[in-house]
ROGU-409159 format. One record per residue (C-alpha): chain; x, y, z. Coordinates in nm, 4 decimals, decimal comma, always signed. Example, Ala and Ser with C-alpha at 12.3 -4.5 7.8 and 13.67 -1.06 7.14 Angstrom:
BEGIN
@chain = A	X = +1,2300	Y = -0,4500	Z = +0,7800 $
@chain = A	X = +1,3670	Y = -0,1060	Z = +0,7140 $
This chain:
BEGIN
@chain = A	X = +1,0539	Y = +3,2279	Z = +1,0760 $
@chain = A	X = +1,0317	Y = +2,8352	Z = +1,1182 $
@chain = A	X = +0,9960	Y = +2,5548	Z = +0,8743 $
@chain = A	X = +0,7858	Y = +2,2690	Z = +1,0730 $
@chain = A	X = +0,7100	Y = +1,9320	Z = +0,9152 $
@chain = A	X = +0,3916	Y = +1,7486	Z = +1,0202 $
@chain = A	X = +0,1964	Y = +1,3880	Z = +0,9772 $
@chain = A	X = -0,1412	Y = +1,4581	Z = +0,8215 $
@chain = A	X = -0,3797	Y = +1,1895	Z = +0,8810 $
@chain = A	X = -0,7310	Y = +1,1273	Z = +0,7340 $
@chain = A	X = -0,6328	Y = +1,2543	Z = +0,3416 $
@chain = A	X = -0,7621	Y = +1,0410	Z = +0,0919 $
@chain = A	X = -0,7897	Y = +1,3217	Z = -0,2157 $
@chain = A	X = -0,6819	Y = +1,6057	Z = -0,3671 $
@chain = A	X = -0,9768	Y = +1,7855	Z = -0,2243 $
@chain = A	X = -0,8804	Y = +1,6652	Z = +0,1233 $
@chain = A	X = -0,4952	Y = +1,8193	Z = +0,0808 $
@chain = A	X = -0,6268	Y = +2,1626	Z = -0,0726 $
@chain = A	X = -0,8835	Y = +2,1823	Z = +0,2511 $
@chain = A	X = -0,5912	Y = +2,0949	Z = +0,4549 $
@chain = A	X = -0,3580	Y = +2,3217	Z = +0,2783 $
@chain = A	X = -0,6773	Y = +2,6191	Z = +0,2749 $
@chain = A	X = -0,7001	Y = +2,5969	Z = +0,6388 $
@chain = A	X = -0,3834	Y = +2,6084	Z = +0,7420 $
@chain = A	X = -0,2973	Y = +2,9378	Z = +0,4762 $
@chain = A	X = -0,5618	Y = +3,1077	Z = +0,6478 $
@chain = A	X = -0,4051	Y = +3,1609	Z = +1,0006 $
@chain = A	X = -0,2388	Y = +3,4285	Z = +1,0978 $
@chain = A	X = +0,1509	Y = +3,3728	Z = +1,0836 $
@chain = A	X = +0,1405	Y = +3,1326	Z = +0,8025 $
@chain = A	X = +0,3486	Y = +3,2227	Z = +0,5096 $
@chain = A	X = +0,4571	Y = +2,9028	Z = +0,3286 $
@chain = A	X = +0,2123	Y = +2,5822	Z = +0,3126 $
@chain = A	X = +0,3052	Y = +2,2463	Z = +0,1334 $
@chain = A	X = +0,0737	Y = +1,9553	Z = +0,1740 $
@chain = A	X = +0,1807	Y = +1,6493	Z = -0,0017 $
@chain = A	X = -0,0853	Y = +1,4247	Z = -0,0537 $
@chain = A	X = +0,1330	Y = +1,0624	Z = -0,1368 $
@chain = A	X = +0,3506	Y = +1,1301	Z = +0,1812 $
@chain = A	X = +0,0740	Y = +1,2013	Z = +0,4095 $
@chain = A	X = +0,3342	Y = +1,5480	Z = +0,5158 $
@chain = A	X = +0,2653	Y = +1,9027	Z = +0,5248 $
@chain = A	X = +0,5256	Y = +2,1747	Z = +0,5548 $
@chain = A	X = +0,4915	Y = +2,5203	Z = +0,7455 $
@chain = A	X = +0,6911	Y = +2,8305	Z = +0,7524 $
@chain = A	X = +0,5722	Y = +2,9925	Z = +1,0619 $
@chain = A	X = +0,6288	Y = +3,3472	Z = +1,2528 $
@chain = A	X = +0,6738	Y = +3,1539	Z = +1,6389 $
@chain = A	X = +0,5761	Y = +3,4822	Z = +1,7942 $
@chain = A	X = +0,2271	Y = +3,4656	Z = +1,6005 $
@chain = A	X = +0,1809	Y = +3,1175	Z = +1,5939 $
@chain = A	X = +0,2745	Y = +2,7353	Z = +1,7656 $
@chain = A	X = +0,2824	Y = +2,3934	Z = +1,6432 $
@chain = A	X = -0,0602	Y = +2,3220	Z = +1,8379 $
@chain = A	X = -0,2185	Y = +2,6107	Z = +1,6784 $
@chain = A	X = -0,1724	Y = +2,4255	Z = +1,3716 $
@chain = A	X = -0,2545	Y = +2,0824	Z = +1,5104 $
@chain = A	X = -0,5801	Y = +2,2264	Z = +1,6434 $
@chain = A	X = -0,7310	Y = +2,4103	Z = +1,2884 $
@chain = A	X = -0,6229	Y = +2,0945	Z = +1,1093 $
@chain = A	X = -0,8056	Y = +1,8854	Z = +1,3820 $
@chain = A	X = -1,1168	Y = +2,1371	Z = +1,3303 $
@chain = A	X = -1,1550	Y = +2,0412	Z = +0,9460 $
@chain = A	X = -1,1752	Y = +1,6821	Z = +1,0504 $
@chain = A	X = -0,8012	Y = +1,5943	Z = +0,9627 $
@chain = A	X = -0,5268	Y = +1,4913	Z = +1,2092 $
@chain = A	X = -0,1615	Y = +1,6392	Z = +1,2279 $
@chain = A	X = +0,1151	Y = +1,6023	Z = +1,4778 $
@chain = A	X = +0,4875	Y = +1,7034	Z = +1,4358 $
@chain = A	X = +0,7036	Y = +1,3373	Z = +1,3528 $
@chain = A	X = +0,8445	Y = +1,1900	Z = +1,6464 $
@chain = A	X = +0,6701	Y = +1,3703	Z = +1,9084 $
@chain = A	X = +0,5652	Y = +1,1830	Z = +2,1845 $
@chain = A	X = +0,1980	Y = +1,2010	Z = +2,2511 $
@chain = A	X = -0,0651	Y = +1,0093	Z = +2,4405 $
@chain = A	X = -0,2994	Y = +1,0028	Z = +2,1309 $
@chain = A	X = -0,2749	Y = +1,1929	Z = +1,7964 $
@chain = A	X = -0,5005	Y = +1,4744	Z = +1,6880 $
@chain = A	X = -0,6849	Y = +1,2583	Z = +1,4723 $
@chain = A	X = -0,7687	Y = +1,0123	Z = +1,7305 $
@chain = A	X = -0,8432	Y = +1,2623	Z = +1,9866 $
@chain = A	X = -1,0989	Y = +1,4611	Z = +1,6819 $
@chain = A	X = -1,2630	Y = +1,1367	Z = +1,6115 $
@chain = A	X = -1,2776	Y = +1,0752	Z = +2,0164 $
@chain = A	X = -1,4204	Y = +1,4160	Z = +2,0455 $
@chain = A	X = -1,6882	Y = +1,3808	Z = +1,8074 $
@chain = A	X = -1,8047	Y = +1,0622	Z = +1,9259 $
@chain = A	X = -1,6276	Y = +0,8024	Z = +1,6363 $
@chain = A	X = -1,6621	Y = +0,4868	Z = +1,7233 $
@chain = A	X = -1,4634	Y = +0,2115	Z = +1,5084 $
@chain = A	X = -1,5356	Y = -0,0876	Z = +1,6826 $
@chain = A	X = -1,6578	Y = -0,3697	Z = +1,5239 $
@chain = A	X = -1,9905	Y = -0,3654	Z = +1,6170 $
@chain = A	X = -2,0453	Y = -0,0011	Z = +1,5004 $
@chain = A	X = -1,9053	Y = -0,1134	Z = +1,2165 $
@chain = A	X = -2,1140	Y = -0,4033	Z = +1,1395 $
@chain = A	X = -2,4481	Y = -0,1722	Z = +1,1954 $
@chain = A	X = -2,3026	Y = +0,0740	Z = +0,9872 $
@chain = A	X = -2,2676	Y = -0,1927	Z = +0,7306 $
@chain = A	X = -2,6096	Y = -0,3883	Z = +0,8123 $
@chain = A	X = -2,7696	Y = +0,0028	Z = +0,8128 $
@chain = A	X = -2,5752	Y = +0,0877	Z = +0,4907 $
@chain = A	X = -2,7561	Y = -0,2946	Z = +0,3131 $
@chain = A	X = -3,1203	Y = -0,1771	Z = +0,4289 $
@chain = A	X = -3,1066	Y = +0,1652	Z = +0,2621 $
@chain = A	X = -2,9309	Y = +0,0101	Z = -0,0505 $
């Protein structure tokens, strides 16, 4: 058994620490699961022969929240690489017809 710590990104609510937290009880090889929703952390106790860090990183990624493991070096974090994925687009002009779109229907 191994304790991992990870960055979740994308929580804004309790709702959004419980899915976190649901998700990540629900795999196989999970036995302890802490999300902390003011320090943006979660904490794992994990069986390594059932299940890896990117197992982890990949179901959180799936409910449309990011993780990755402090201090890891990575080209681009799950939540950047979910939002990437699924076409997210936070430029400014996206943003300003989201806004302009968001004026009309108001």
């Amino acid at each position: 058994m191994k304790t991992l710590e990870f960055d979740v990104t994308g929580m804004s609510c309790s709702a959004c620490s419980a899915r976190v937290e649901k998700v990540v009880c629900a795999l196989e090889g999970t036995s302890d699961v802490a999300v902390n929703l003011l320090t943006n952390s979660m904490k794992v106790t994990i069986d390594e022969e059932k299940l890896s860090a990117d197992d982890i990183e990949r179901a959180v990624a799936d409910a449309g929240y990011g993780a990755s493991i402090p201090g890891a070096t990575a080209t681009q974090s799950s939540g950047a690489a979910h939002a990437q994925a699924t076409g997210g687009d936070d430029t400014v002009e996206a943003k300003k017809k989201r806004l302009i779109l968001s004026f009309i229907f108001l």
